[in-house]
PDB file of N, CA, C and O in Angstrom:
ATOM      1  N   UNK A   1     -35.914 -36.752  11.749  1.00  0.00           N
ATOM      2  CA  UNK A   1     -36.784 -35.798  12.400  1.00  0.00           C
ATOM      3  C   UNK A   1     -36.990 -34.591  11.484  1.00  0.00           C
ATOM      4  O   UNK A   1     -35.993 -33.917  11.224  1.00  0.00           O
ATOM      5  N   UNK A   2     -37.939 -34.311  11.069  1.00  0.00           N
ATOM      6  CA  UNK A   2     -38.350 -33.117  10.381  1.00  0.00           C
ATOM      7  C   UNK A   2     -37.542 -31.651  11.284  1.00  0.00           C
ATOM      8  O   UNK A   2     -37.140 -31.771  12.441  1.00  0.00           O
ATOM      9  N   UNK A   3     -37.455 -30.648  10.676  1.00  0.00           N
ATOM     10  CA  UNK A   3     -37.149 -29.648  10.823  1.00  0.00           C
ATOM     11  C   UNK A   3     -38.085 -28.586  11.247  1.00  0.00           C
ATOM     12  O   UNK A   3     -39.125 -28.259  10.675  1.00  0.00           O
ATOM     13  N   UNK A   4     -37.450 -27.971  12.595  1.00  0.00           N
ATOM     14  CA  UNK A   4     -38.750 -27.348  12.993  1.00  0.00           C
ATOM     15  C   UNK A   4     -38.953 -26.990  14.464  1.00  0.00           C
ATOM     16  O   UNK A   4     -37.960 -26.889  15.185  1.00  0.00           O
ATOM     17  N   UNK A   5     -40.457 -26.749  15.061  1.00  0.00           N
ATOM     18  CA  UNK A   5     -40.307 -26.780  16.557  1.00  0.00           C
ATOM     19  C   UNK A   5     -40.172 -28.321  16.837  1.00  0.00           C
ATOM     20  O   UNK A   5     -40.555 -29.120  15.983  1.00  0.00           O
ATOM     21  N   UNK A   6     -39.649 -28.732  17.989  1.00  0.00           N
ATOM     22  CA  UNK A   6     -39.358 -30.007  18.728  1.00  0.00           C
ATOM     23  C   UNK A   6     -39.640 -29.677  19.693  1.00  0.00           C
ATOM     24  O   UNK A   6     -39.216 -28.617  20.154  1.00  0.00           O
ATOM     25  N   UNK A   7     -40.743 -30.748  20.563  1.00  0.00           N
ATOM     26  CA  UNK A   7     -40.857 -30.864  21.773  1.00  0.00           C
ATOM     27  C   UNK A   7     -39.874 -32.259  22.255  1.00  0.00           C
ATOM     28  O   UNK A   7     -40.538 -33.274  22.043  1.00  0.00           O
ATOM     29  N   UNK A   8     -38.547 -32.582  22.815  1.00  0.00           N
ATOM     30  CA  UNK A   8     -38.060 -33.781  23.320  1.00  0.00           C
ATOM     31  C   UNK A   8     -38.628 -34.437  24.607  1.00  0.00           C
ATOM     32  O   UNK A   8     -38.678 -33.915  25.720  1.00  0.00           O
ATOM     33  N   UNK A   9     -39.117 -35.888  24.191  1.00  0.00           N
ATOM     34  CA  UNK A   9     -40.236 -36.221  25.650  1.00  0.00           C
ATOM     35  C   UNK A   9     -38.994 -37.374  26.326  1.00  0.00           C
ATOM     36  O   UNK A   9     -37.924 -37.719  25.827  1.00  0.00           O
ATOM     37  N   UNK A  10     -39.652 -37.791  27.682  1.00  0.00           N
ATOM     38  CA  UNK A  10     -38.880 -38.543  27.835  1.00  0.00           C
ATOM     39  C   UNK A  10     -38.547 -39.954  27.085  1.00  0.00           C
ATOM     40  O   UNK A  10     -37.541 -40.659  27.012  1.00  0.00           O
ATOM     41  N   UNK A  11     -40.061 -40.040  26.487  1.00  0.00           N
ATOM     42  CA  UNK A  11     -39.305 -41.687  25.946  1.00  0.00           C
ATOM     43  C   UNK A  11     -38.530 -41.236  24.769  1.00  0.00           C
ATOM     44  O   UNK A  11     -38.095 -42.178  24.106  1.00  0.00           O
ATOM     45  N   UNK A  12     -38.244 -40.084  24.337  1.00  0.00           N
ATOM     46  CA  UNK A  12     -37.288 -39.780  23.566  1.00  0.00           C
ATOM     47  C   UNK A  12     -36.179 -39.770  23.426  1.00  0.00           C
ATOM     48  O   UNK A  12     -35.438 -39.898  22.451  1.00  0.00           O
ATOM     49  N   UNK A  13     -35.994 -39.551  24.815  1.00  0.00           N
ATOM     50  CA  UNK A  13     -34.632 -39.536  25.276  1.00  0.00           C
ATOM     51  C   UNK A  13     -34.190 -41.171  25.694  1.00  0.00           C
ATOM     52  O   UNK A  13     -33.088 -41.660  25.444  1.00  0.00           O
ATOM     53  N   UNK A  14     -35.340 -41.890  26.400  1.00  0.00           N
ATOM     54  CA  UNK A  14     -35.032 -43.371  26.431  1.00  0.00           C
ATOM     55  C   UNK A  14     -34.466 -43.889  25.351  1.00  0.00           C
ATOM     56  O   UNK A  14     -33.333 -44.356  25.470  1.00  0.00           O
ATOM     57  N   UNK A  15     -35.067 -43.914  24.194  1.00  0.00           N
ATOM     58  CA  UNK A  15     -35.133 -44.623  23.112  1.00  0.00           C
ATOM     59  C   UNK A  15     -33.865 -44.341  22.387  1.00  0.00           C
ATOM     60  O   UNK A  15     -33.564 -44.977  21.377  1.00  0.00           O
ATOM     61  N   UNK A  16     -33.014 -43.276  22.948  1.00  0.00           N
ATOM     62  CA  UNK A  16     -31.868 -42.463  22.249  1.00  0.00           C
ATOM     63  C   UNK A  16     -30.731 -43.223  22.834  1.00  0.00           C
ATOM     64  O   UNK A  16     -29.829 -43.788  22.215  1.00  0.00           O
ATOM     65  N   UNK A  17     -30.958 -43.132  24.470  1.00  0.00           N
ATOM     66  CA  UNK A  17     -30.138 -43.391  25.511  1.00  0.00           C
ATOM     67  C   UNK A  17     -29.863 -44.707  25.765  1.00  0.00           C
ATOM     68  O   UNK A  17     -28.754 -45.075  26.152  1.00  0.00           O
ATOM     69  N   UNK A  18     -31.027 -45.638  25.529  1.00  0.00           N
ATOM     70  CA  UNK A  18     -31.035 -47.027  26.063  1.00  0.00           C
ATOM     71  C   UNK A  18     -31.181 -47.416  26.823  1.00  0.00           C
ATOM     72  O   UNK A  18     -31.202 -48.603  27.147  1.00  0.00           O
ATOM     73  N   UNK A  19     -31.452 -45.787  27.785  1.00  0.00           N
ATOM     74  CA  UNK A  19     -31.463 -46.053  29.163  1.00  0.00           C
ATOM     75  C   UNK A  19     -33.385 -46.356  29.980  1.00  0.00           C
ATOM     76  O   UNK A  19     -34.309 -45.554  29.838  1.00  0.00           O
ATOM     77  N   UNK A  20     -33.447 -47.281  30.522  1.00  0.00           N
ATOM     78  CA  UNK A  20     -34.824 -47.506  31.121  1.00  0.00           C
ATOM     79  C   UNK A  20     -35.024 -46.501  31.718  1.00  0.00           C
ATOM     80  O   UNK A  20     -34.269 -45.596  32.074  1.00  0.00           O
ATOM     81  N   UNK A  21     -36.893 -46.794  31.918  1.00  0.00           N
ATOM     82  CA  UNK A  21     -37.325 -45.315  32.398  1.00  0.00           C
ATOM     83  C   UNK A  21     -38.603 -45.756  33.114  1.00  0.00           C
ATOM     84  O   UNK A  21     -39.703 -45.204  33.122  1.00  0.00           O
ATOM     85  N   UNK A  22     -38.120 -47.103  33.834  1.00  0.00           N
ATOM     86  CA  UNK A  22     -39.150 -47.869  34.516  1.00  0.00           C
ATOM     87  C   UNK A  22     -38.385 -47.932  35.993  1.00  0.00           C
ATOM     88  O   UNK A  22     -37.193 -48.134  36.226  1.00  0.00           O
ATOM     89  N   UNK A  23     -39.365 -47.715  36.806  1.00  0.00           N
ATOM     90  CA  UNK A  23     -38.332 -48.106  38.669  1.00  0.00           C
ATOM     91  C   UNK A  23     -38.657 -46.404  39.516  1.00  0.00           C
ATOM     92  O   UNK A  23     -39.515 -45.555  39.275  1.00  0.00           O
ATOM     93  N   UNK A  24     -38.076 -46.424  40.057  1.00  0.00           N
ATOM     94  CA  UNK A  24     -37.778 -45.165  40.942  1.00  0.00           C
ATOM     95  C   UNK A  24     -37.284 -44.270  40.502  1.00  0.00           C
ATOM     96  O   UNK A  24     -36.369 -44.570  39.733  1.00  0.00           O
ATOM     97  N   UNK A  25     -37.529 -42.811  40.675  1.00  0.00           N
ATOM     98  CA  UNK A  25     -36.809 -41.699  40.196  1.00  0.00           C
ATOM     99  C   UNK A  25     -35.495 -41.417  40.814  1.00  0.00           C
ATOM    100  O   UNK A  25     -35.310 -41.842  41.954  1.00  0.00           O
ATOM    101  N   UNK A  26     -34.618 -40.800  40.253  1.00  0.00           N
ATOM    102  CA  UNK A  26     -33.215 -40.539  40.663  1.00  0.00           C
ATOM    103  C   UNK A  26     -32.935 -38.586  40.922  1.00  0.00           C
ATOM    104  O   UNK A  26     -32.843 -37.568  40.236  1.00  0.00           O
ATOM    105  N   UNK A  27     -32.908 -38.910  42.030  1.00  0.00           N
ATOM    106  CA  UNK A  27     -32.810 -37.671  42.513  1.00  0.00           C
ATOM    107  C   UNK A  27     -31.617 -37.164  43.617  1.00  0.00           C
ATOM    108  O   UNK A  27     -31.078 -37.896  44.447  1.00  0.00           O
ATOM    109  N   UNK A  28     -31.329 -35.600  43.390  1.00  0.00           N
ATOM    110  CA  UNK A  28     -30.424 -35.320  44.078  1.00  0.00           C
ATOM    111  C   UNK A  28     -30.606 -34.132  45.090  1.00  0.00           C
ATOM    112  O   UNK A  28     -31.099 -33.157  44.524  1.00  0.00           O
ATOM    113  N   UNK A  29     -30.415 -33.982  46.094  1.00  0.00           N
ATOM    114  CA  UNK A  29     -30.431 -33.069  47.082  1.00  0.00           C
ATOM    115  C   UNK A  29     -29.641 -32.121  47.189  1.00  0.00           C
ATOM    116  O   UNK A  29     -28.667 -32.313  47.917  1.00  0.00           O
ATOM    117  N   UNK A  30     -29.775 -30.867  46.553  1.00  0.00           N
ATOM    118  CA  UNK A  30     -29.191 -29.676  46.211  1.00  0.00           C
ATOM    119  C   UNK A  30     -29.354 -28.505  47.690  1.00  0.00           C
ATOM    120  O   UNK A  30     -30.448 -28.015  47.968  1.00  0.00           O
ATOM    121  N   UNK A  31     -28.259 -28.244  48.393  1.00  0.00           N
ATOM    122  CA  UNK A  31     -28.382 -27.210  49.287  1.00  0.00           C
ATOM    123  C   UNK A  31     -28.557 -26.189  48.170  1.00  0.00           C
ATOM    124  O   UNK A  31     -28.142 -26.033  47.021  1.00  0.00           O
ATOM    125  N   UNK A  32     -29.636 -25.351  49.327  1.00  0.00           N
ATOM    126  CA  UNK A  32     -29.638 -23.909  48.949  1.00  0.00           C
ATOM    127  C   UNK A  32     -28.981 -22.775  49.177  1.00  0.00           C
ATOM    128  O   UNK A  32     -28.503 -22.416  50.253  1.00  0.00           O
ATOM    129  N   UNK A  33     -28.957 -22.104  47.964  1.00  0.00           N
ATOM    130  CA  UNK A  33     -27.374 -21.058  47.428  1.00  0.00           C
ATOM    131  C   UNK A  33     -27.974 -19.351  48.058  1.00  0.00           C
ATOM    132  O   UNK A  33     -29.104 -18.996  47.725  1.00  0.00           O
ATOM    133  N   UNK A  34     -27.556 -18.905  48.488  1.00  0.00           N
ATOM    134  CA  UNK A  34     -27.706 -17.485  48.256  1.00  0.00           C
ATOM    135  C   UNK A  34     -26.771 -16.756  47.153  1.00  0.00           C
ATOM    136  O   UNK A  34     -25.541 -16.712  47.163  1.00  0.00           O
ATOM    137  N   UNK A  35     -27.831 -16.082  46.008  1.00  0.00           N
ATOM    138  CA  UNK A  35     -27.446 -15.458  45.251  1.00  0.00           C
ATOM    139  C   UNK A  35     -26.868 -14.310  45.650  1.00  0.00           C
ATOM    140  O   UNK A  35     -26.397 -13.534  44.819  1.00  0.00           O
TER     141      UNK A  35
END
């Protein structure tokens, strides 16, 4: 990778990870905090 600004996309991270990036999203349900 050249040196420099980087934008990291997701298939970037696929291709790093190995991990698929095909199917349903994975999501989590975070209660809300009072600061």
């Amino acid at each position: 990778m050249p040196l420099g600004e980087v934008t990291i996309t997701l298939e970037d991270v696929a291709t790093l990870s190995g991990l698929p990036i095909d199917g349903k999203a994975v999501i989590v349900d975070v209660p809300d905090r009072e600061w």
